[in-house]
C-alpha positions in Angstrom: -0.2 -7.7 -5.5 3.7 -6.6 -5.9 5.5 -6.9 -2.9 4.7 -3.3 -0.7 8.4 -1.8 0.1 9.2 1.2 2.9 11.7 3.3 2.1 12.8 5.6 5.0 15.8 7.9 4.7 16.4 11.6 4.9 18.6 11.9 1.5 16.9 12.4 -1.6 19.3 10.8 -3.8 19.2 7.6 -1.7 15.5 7.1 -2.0 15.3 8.0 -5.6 18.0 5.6 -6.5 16.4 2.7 -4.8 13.1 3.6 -5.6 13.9 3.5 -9.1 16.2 -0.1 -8.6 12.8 -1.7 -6.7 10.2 -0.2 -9.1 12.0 -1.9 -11.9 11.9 -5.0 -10.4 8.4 -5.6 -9.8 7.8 -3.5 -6.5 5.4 -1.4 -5.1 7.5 1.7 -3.5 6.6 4.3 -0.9 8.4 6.7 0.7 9.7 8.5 4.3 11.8 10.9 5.3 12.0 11.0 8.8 11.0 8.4 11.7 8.0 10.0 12.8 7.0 9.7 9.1 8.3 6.0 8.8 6.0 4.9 12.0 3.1 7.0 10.4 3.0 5.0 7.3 4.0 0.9 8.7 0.8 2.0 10.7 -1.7 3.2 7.6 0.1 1.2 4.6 1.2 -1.9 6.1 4.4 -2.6 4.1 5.6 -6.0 3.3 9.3 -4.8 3.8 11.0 -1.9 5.5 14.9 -0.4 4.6 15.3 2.2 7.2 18.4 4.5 7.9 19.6 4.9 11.2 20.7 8.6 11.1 17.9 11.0 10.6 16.0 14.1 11.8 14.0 13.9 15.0 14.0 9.6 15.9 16.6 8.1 14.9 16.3 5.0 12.9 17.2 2.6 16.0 14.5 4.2 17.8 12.2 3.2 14.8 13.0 -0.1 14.8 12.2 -0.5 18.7 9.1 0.8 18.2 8.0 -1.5 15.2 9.4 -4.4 16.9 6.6 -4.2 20.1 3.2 -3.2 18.1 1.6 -6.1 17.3 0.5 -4.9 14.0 4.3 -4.4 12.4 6.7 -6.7 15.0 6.2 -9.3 11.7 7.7 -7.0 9.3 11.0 -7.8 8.0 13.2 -4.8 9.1 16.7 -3.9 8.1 18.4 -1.3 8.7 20.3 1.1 5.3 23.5 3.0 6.8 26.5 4.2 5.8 27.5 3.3 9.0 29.5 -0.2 8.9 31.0 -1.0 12.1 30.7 -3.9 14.1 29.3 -1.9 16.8 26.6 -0.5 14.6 25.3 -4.1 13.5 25.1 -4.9 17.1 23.0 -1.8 18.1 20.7 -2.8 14.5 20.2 -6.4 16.0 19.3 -5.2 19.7 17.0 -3.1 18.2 15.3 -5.7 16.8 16.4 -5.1 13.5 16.6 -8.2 11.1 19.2 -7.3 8.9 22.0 -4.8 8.4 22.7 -2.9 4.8 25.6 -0.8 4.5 25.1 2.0 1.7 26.6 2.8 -0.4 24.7 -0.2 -2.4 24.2 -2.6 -5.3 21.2 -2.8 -6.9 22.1 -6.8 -6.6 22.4 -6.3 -2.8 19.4 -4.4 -2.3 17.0 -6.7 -3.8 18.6 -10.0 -2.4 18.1 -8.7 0.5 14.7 -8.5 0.0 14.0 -11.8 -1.6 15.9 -13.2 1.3 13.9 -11.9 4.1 10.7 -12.3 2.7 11.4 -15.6 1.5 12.1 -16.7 5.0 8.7 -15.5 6.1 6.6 -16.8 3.6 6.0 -19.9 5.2 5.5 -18.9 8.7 3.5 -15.5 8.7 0.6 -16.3 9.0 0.7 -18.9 11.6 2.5 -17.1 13.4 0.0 -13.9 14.0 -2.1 -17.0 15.3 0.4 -18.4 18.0 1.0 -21.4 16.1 3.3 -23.5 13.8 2.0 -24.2 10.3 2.1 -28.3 11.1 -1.2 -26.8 13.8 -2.6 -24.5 11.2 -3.1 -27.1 8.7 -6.5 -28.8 9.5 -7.7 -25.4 11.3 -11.4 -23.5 9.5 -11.3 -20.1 10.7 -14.1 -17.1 10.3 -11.6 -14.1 9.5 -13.8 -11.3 10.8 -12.4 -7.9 9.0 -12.7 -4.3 9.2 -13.3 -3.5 5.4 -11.2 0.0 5.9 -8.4 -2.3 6.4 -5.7 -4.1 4.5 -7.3 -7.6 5.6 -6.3 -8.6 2.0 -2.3 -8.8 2.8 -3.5 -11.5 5.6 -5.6 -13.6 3.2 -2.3 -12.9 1.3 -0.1 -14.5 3.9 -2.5 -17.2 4.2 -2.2 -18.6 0.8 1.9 -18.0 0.2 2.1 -19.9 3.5 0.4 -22.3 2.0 1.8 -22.1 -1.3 5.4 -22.4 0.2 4.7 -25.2 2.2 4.2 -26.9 -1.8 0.0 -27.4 -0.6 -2.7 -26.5 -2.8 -4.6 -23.2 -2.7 -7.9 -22.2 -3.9 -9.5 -18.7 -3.3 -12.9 -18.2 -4.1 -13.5 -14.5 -4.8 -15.4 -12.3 -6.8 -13.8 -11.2 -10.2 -12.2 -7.6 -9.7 -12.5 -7.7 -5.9 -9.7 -7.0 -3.9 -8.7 -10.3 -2.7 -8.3 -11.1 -6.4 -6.3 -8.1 -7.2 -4.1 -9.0 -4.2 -3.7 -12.6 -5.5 -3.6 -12.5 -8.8 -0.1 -13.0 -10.3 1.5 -14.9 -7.0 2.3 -18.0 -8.5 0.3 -21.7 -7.1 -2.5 -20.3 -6.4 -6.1 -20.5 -7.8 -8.3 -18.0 -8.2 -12.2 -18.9 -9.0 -14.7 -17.0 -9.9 -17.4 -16.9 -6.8 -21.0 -16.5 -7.3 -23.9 -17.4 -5.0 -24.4 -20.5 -7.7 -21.1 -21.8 -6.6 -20.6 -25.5 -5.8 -18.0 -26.3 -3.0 -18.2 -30.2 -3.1 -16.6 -30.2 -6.6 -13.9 -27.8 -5.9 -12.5 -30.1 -3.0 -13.1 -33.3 -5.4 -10.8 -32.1 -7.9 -8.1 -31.9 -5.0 -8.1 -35.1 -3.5 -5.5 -36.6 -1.3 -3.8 -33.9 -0.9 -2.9 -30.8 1.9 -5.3 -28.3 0.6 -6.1 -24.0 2.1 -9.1 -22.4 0.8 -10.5 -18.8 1.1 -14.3 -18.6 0.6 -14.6 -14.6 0.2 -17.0 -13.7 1.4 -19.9 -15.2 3.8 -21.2 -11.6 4.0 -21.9 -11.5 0.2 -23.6 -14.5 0.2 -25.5 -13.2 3.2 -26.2 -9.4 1.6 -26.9 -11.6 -2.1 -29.4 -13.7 -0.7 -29.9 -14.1 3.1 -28.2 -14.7 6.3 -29.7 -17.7 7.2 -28.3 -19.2 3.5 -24.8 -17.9 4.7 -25.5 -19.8 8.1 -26.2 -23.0 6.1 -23.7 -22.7 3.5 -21.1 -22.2 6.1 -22.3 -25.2 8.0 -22.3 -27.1 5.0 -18.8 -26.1 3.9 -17.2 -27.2 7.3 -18.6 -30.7 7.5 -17.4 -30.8 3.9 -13.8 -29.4 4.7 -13.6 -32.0 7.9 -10.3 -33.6 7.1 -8.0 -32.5 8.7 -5.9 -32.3 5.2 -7.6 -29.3 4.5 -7.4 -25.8 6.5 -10.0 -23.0 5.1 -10.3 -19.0 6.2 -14.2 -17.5 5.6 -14.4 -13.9 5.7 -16.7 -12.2 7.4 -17.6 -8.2 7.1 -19.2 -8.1 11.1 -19.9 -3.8 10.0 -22.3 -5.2 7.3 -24.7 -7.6 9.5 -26.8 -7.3 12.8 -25.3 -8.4 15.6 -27.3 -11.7 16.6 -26.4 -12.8 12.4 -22.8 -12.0 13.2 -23.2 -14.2 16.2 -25.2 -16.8 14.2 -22.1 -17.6 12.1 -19.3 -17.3 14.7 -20.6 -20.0 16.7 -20.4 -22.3 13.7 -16.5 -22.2 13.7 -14.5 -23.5 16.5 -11.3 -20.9 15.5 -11.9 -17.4 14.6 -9.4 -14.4 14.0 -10.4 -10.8 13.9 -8.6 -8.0 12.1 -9.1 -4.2 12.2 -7.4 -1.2 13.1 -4.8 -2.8 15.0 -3.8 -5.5 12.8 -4.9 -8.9 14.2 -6.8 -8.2 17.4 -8.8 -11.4 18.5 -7.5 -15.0 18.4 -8.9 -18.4 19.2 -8.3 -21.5 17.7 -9.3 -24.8 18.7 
């Protein structure tokens, strides 16, 4: 999955410009005009970056920023403001804003995608843990149910998961059905090890061929397994997989469609795991990790 990048400014020529800079480079680009616009989209398309102009129609760009900063479903999301406007002052109101970084237009293509690369580069290895309240030296070691809403982008998270993992120079192993959309989120991020999951597939030999070292996994999902064959087989795979993954070496996320099961099964399975996450409409909603 390329990189998702948020445009936001009320001048055509500026977005086209950079659009066209990012697109060549590998990026996935979308577009706003305005801040109500800007807020309207973090919210639905979850972007993985955000350039946003400070002088526009309606809120301004500072008001924006504010606003992404306190929702706990975009205060992650690297922000920097895209201004003609150069002055000391106006980095200072960008960085009490909560702004985290300050691009003065007009630009360089070189500038624009540094900046980028910079920012997202120094989030790589703390994202995730970080939605959880924790430092990754605490994540590693953890097995956690991810319990999604399927209408959501849960695949960015399972995303975050593995680059933090990858940048941290551990192995990663996601176990996903071909063409699903954790594999078409995953596939072409580089370290990472996509195999092909079917309700035949053998943990114990997966974990053998990693030994010794600091090793995430992503089983998706338990709720195949369980729709495949049964719930109770998802019950006892799960249990199964955990006394297997029991060093502390080795951190794991299982996900978990709660929609597609009754809720004593649902139950069932979240008592197995001592840390559990839930994401839905609101980003990550429900923590506990133990």
């Amino acid at each position: 999955m390329p990189d998702k990048i948020l445009i936001v400014d009320d001048e055509p020529d500026t977005v086209n410009l950079a659009k066209r800079i990012l697109e060549r480079k590998g990026y996935q680009v979308i577009t706003a005009s305005n801040g109500e616009e800007a807020l309207q989209k973090s919210d639905s398309d979850m972007p993985d970056f955000i350039f946003l102009d400070v002088v526009m129609p309606g809120k301004s760009g500072l008001e924006v920023c504010r606003i992404l900063k306190t929702q706990a479903k975009t205060r992650l999301i690297p922000v920097v403001m895209f201004t003609a406007l150069g002055r000391d002052v106006d980095r200072k109101l960008s960085k009490e804003s909560g702004a985290d970084g300050h691009l003065t237009k007009p630009f360089a293509s070189e500038s624009l995608v540094g900046e980028i690369k910079g920012q997202l580069d120094g989030i790589r290895g703390s994202r995730f843990s970080t939605l959880l309240g924790l430092g990754h030296d605490t994540l590693k070691g953890k097995k956690i149910l991810l319990e999604f809403d399927p209408s959501t982008p849960y695949e960015r998270l399972v995303r975050d998961f593995a680059l933090e993992c990858v940048s941290h120079k551990e192995k990663i192993v996601i176990l996903t059905k071909k063409g699903s959309s954790v594999q078409r989120a995953l596939d072409g991020d580089e370290g990472i090890e996509l195999v092909d999951l079917t309700p035949q597939t053998i943990l114990s030999p997966i974990i053998q061929q990693h030994p010794s070292v600091a090793l995430g996994l992503v089983y998706d999902s338990l709720t195949d397994l369980a729709l495949s064959v049964d719930v109770q087989a998802a019950y006892k795979f799960a249990r199964s997989a955990l006394e297997l993954l029991s060093e502390p070496r080795m951190s794991a996320l299982f996900l978990l469609n709660p929609t597609a099961h009754e809720a004593k099964d649902v139950s069932s399975l979240r008592g197995l795991f001592a840390s559990h996450m839930t994401y839905g409409k609101q980003g990550v909603e429900n923590v506990r990790t133990a």
